[in-house]
C-alpha positions in Angstrom: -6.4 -3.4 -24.0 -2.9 -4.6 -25.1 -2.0 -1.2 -25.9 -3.6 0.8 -22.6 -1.8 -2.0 -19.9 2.2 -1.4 -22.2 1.3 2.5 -22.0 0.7 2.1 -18.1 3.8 -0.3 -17.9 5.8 2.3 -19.5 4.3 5.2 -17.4 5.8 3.6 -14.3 9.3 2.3 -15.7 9.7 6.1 -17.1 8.8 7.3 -13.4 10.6 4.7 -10.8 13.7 5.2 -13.6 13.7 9.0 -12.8 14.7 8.3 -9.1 14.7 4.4 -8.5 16.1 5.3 -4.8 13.7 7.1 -3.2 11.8 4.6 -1.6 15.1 3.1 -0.1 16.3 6.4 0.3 13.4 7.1 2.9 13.1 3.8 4.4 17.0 4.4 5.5 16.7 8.1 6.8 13.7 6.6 9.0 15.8 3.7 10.0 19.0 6.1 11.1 17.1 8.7 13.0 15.3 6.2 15.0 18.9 3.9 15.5 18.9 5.0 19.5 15.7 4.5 20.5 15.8 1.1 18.6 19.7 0.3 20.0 18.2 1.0 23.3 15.1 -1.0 23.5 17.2 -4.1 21.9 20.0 -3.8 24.7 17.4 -3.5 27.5 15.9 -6.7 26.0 19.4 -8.0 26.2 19.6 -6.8 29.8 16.6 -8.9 30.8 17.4 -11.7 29.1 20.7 -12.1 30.8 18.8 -11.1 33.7 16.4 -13.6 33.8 18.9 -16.7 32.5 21.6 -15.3 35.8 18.6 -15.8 38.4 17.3 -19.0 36.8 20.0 -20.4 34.6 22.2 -23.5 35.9 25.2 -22.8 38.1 28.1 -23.2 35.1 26.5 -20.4 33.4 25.2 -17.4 35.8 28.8 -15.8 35.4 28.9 -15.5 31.2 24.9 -13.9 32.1 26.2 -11.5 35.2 29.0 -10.5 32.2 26.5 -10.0 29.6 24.4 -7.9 32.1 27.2 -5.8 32.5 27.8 -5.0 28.8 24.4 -4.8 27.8 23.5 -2.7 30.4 26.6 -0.6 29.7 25.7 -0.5 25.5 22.2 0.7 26.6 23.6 3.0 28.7 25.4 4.6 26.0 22.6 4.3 23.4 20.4 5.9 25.6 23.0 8.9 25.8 24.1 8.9 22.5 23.4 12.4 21.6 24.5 13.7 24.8 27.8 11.9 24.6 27.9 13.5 20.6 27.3 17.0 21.4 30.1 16.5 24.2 33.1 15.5 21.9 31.6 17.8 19.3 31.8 20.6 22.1 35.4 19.5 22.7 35.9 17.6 25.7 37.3 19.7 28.7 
């Protein structure tokens, strides 16, 4: 028993030591090809937050909101348009 659970122990060292990185590897390449969807639906969180706190927050603070509208709604702007705006300036911008 001792013998069969070391054997399977160094199965699985000899294997994740081959390429320890994959796994991170993979979760990163799904992370960075879906960064504009995720950028986007984060700002237009933002966007309604600010929203909401400018239509029912107190007096002193419905101008920092109606400026944090304005730059969320601007950063989900360009999220959403990322890869336009890319092929653009990798077009060369006329």
């Amino acid at each position: 028993m001792n013998n069969l659970m070391t054997t399977l122990y160094v199965k699985g060292m000899v294997v994740g030591a081959a390429n320890p990185f994959t796994g991170i590897k993979s979760f990163l390449n799904k992370l960075f090809t879906d960064v504009a969807t995720t950028a986007t639906i984060i700002f237009g969180i933002g966007f309604l937050f600010c929203a909401l706190m400018a239509w029912r927050g107190s007096e002193e603070n419905v101008p920092r909101f109606q400026k944090g509208m304005v730059w969320t709604g601007g950063a989900a702007a360009v999220a959403a348009l990322a890869k336009v705006i890319v092929s653009w300036v990798q077009g060369g911008v006329a």
